[in-house]
N, C-alpha and C positions, 0 to 999 in steps of 0.2 A: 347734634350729630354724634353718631357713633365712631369715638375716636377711634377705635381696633379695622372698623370698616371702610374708613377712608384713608390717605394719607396723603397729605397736601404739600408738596415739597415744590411750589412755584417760588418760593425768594431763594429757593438753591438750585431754582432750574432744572429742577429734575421732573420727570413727568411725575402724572396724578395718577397712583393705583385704588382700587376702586376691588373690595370684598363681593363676591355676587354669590349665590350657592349654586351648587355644582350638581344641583337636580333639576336646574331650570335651562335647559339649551333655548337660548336667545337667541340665535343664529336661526334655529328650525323654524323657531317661530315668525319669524322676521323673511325668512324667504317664503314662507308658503302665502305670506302677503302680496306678491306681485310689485313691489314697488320701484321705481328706478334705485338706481345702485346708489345713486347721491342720499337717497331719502331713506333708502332701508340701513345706510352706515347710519344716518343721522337718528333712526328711532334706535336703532339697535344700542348705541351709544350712550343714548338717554335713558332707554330702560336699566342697564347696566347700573347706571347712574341712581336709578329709583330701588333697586333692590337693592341695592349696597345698604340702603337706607333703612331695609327693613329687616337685612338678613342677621340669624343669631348665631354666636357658636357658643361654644362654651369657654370662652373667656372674656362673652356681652351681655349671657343670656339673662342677668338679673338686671340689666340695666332697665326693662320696662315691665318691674316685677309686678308693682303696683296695676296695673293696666292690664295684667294679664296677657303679655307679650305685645300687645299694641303700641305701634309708635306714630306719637301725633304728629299728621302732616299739615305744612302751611299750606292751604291752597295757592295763596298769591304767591306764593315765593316760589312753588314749583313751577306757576305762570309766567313768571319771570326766567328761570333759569330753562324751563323746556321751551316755551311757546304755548301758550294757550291750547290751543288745537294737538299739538304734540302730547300733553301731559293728559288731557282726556282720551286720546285715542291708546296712548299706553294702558292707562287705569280702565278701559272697556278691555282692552286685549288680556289682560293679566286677571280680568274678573270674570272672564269668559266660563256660563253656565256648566258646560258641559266636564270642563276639567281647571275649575280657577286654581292660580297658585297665588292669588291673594285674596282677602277677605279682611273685610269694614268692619267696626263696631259701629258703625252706624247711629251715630250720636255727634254731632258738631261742637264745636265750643268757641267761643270768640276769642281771640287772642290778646284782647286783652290782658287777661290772666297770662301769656303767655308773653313768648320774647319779640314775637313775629306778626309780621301785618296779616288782616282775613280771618280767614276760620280754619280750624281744622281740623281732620278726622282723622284718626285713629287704624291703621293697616296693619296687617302681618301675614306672611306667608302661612300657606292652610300648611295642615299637619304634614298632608302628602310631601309638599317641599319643603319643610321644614326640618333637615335631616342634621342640620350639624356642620357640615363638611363644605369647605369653602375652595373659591379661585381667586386670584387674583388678572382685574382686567385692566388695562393703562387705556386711559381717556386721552382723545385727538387734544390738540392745544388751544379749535376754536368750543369745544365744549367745557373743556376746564378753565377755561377764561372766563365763561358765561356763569359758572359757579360760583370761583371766586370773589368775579365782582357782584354777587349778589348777596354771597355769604359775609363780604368783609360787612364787620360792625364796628363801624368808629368810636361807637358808646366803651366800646372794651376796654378796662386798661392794656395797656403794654405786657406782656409778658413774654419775657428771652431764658429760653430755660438752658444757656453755656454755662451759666455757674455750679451747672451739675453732673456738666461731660465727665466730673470724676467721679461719679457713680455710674453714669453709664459704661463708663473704663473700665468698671468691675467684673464686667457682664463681658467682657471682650478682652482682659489680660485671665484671669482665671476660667477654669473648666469647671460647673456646676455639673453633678450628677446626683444617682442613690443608690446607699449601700443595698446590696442583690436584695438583702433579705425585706427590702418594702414590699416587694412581690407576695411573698408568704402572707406578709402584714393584711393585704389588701383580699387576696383572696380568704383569709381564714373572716374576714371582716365582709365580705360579702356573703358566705356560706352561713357563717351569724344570721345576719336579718333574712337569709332564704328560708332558715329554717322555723320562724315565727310565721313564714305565710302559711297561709288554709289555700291552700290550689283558687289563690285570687290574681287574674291576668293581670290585672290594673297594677299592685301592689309589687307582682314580679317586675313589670315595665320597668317601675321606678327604684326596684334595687338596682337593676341590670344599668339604668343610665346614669347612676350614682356611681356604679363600680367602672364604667368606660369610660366617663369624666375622669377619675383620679388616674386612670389608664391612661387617657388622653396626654391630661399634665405632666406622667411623670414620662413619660416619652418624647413628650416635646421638649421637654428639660436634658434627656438623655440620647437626642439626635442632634442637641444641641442650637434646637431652633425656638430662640430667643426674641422677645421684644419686654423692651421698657421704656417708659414716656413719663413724664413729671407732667400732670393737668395744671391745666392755666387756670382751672374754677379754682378747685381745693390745694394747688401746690402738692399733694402728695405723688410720693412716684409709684408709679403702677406697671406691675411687670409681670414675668411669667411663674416670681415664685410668690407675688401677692395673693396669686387662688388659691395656693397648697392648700389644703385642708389643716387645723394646727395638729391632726395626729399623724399628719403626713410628713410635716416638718423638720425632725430629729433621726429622718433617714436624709437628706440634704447633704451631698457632699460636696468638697470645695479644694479641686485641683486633688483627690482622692480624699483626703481628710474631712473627719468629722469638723462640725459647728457647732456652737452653742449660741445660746440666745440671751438677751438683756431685753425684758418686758416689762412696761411701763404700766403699774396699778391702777386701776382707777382712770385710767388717764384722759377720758371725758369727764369727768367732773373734776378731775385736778386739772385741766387747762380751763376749766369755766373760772375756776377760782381766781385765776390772773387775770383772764379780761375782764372779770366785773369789776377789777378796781378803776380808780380816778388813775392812778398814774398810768396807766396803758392807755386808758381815752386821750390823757394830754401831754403826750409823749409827741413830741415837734421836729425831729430828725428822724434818720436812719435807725434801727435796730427794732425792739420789743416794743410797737405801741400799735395802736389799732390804724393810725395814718402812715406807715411802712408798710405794714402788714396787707392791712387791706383799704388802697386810697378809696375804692369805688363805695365799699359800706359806710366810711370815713363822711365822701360828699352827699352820699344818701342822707346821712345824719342832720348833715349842715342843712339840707334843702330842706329836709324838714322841720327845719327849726328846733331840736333837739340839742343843738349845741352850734357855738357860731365861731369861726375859725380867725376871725378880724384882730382879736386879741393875740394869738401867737405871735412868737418873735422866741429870735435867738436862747431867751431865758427861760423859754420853756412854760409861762405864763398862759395862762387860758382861760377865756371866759366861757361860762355855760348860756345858753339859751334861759329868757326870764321863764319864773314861774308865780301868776300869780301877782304881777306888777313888778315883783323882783326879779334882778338876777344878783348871782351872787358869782364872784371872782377871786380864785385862789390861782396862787405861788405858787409854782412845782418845783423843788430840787429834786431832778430827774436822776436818782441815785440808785442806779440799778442795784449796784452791790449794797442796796441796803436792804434786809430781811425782816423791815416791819413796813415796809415800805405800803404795804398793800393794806395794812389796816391802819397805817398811822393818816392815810387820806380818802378816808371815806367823810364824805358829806353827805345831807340830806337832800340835796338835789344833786345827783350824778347822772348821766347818761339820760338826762331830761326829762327827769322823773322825782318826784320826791317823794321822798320814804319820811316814814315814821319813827321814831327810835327804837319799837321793837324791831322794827324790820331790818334797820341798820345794824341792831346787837345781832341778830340773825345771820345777816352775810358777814362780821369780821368771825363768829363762831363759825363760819364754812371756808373760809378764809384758813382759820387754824386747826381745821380738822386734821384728823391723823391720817392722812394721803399716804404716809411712809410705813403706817403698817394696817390696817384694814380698815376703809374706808366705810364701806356695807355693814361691815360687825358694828361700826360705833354709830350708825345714825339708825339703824332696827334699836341698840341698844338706849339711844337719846329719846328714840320715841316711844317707849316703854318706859322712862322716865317721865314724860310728859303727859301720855294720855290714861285714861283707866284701861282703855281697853290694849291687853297686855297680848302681846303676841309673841308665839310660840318660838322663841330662840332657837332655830337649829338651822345646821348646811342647807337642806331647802330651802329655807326662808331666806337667808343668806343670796342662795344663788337664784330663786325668782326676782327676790331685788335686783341683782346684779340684770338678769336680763331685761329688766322693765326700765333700765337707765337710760333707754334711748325715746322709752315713751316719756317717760320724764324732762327730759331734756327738749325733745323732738313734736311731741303731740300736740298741734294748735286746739284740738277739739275741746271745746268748754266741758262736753257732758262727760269727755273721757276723762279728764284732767278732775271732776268732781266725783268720779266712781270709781276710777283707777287705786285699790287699794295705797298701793306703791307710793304712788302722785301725791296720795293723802299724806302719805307718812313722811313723806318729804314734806310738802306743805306744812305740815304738824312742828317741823323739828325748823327748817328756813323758810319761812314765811317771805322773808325781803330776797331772796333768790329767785322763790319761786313767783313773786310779782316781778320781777326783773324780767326773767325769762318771757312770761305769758305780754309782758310791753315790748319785746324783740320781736313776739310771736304778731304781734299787730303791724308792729311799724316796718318792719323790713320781711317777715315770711318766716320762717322754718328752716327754706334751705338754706337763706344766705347767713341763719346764726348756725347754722352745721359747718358752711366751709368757712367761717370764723373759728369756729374750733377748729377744725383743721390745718387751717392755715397756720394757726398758733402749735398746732404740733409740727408741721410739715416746717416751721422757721427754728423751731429748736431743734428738733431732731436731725433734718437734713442740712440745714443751715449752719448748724453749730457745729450738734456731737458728730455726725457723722464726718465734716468738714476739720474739725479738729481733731479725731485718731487719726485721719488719714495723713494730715501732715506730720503728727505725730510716728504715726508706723505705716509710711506709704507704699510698702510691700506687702502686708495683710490685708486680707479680704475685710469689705465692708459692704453691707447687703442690710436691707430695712425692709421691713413689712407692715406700713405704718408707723405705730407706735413701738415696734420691736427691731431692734438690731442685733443682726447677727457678724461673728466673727470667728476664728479659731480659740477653743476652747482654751487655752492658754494664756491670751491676751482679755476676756472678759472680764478679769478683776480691775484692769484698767482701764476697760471700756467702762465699767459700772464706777469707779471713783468720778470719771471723767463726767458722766451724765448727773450722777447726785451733787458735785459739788458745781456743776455749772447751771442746771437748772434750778438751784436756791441761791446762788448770785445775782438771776435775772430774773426770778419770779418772785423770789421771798418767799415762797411755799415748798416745804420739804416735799420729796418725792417718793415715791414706795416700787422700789422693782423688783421682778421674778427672774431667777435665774436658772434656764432651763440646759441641760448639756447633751448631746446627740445620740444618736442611735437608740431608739426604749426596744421593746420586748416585742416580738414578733406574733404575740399574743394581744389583739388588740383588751382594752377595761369596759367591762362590762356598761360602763356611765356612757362610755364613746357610743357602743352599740344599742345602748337606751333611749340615748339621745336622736341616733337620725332615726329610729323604730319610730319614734315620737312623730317623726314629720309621714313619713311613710303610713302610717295605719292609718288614718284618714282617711287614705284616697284609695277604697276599697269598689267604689262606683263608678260608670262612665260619668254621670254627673261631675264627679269629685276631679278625676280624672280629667276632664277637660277643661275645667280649671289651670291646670298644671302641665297642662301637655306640650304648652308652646315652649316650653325648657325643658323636655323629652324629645333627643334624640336619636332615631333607628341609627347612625353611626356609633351612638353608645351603646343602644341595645348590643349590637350584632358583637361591637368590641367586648363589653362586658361580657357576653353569654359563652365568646369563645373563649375566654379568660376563666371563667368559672368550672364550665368544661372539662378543661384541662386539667387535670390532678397532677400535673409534675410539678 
């Protein structure tokens, strides 16, 4: 479910609002049906309920980037929550030939793969309704019960996210705004990429809802209409300055004052490097181990016999899953403040696998890579040691690497993972990382070793740093953008000792951060304007175009064009 589209406030007793878009009049549609009053509130209610589910704005619209703005629906579970007869009679009214406001990918999938019982296909509002622009509707209390208890998953763990009312408090004692001159920024930065186009319609669409999106944001930050949420998957907190753009970021003000930022290098491959050790797998209490962190991947583990939990006890003791007729059981002195910690207990069977000794010398060299000053420079440079085939050292290469870190990390596909330049060059330099990785990739999926890394940054950064400047200086702003925090530019030398020397107490791996200071140049850099060209030239064709267009909206158009427009 689309957490920006619903909001489910029954244990605070507050009603259920429910996101719908504001091109769709339900009410017309619903009365020129003829039905008694009891039955047209009850579909009108439901529908409301069905588009919430599928409506975007732009602060969801990546959520079913993959799919092409499609969002897979359960069949059973809307049977359950509407009525059988209900949920079919909506999805013929809302696919109605003559003017549908929704449309099928038309392709099923069993749900297996999936979280939910039945099959499901794949909706999304046709372009016509698909504007952007939302309402907010409150559902009766015999419809939001029907939800509720259809949506509750007992499988879930628990998560109570009060231990971070004090970054929500941030967002509600300070005033966020942006110094005037983002304005300038934004339009000289639109007028850039207008003027690469050749009079291509398609191409103009997508500067114009580029420039009405960052319009969007910085207005909804400067009328003061705010939301932020901590997700119960990932634990990271997600708000309304997580979208900024990062060349948007450095106009950011706070209670009138400039920001500066504290950004974490590398900081997907620097938090792989802590959960692949043994003492985060057998870490038996509260704090930094993968059973804090994350219990449900934790009994995923144990179910599969990957590791077996019977052995724990108070001393931190743990047995692994046999491999091979054996199992083998080590001692943990669970010493966080110990900075070898990570490589001084690597075994050959860890994480229910067993390596090779090269493979092992592989992961404690990733273990001690240089996090703390350029991570990218030294493993193009490691693998240019290694192989004959030498490749070209420069910022390009550099920073293709740097972008291909999440196919590396991320990409289950066998034939990508064999042809992926990048992939190789990893593979080439950690061999036993990268068989670690591609056994996560098997036994649990992709996404659930994503929000393990995140979770592992979402527990140091929100958990910790953020949690200890605050009581440290609980008058200063404190604001995070995942792996980046920001504060007043005064106090970032203390924020930045504060994160370097606690995240090598608790990880034993040094850290590498950026330190960026507010307001730049009203001129946006040629790389920035390069960069989104990159995405833009493309989609020169209706084909190309319709690709993309369920994250193209005419409320951006119209915003961006009147923005553009305007020369003052």
């Amino acid at each position: 479910m689309n957490e920006n589209n619903i909001q489910i406030n029954k244990m605070n007793n507050k009603p259920m609002r429910v996101q719908i878009p504001t091109s769709v009049n339900v009410k017309e549609l619903v009365r020129g049906l003829n039905l008694s009053r009891t039955r047209s509130e009850s579909i009108k209610n439901k529908m409301y309920y069905f588009l919430s589910l599928l409506v975007l704005t732009n602060d969801n619209y990546n959520l079913n980037e993959k799919s092409e703005g499609y969002r897979n629906i359960s069949s059973v579970l809307m049977r359950k929550i509407m009525g059988r007869k209900d949920y079919y009679f909506i999805i013929k009214l809302l696919s109605y030939p003559l003017d549908p406001t929704i449309e099928s990918k038309r392709s099923w999938r069993s749900s297996n793969n999936g979280s939910r019982d039945g099959f499901c296909i794949g909706y999304r509002l046709t372009q016509k309704y698909n504007t952007g622009e939302v309402e907010y509707k409150t559902l009766p209390d015999k419809t939001q019960n029907r939800i509720i208890k259809h949506l509750k998953d007992d499988s879930k763990e628990p998560f109570d996210d009060d231990k971070y009312q004090f970054l929500y408090n941030q967002f509600k004692t300070h005033t966020l705004s942006f110094d005037p001159s983002v304005y300038a920024y934004i339009r000289s930065f639109g007028h850039s990429l207008l003027s690469r186009i050749n009079d291509n319609e398609y191409q103009t669409s997508m500067v114009l809802n580029l420039i009405g999106r960052w319009l969007y944001y910085v207005e909804r930050i400067e009328n003061q209409d705010l939301w932020y949420k901590v997700s119960p998957d990932n634990h990271r907190l997600n708000s309304s300055i997580t979208h900024l753009k990062k060349n948007l970021r450095p106009f950011l003000l706070c209670d009138g004052k400039s920001m500066g930022m504290i950004d974490i290098s590398a900081s997907q491959p620097y938090f792989l490097s802590s959960v692949i050790s043994n003492n985060f797998l057998a870490g038996n209490s509260g704090g930094f181990n993968l059973r804090s962190i994350y219990p449900d991947l934790f009994n995923v583990l144990v179910s599969k016999g990957c590791i077996s939990s019977t052995s724990m006890d108070s001393s931190n003791s743990f047995e692994y899953a046999s491999y091979s007729g054996c199992s083998m059981h080590t001692d943990f002195n669970n010493n966080s403040g110990s900075s070898t910690g990570l490589i001084q207990y690597s075994y050959s069977f860890m994480w229910g696998l067993y390596f090779e000794e090269y493979e092992l010398e592989s992961i404690k060299r990733y273990q001690a890579s240089p996090f703390e000053d350029d991570f990218y420079s030294y493993l193009i440079k490691s693998s240019q040691c290694i192989s004959d085939n030498v490749i070209d050292f420069n910022p390009v290469t550099r920073q293709k690497l740097k972008d291909n870190i999440m196919y590396i990390l991320f990409d289950s596909n066998g034939k990508h993972r064999n042809n992926n330049e990048y992939i190789k060059m990893f593979q080439r330099v950690y061999p036993g990382v990268d068989k670690w990785i591609c056994y996560l990739h098997t036994h649990i999926g992709s996404d659930k070793f994503a929000y393990l890394l995140q979770r592992t940054e979402s527990y140091l950064v929100l958990d910790l740093i953020t949690r200890e400047f605050h009581e440290k200086f609980p008058v200063q702003p404190i604001f995070t953008i995942h792996d980046a925090v920001y504060t007043y530019e005064e106090y970032l030398p203390d924020l930045k000792q504060l994160l370097l020397e606690r995240f090598y107490e608790i990880t034993g791996v040094r850290v590498g951060v950026k330190t960026t200071f507010g307001k730049s140049s009203t001129e946006p850099k040629p790389e920035d304007i390069d960069k989104e060209w990159l995405k833009i030239k493309p989609i020169s064709t209706l084909k190309s175009y319709q690709k993309k267009n369920y994250s193209v909206f005419s409320s951006n158009i119209e915003r961006g064009s009147r923005f553009l427009s305007n020369n003052a």
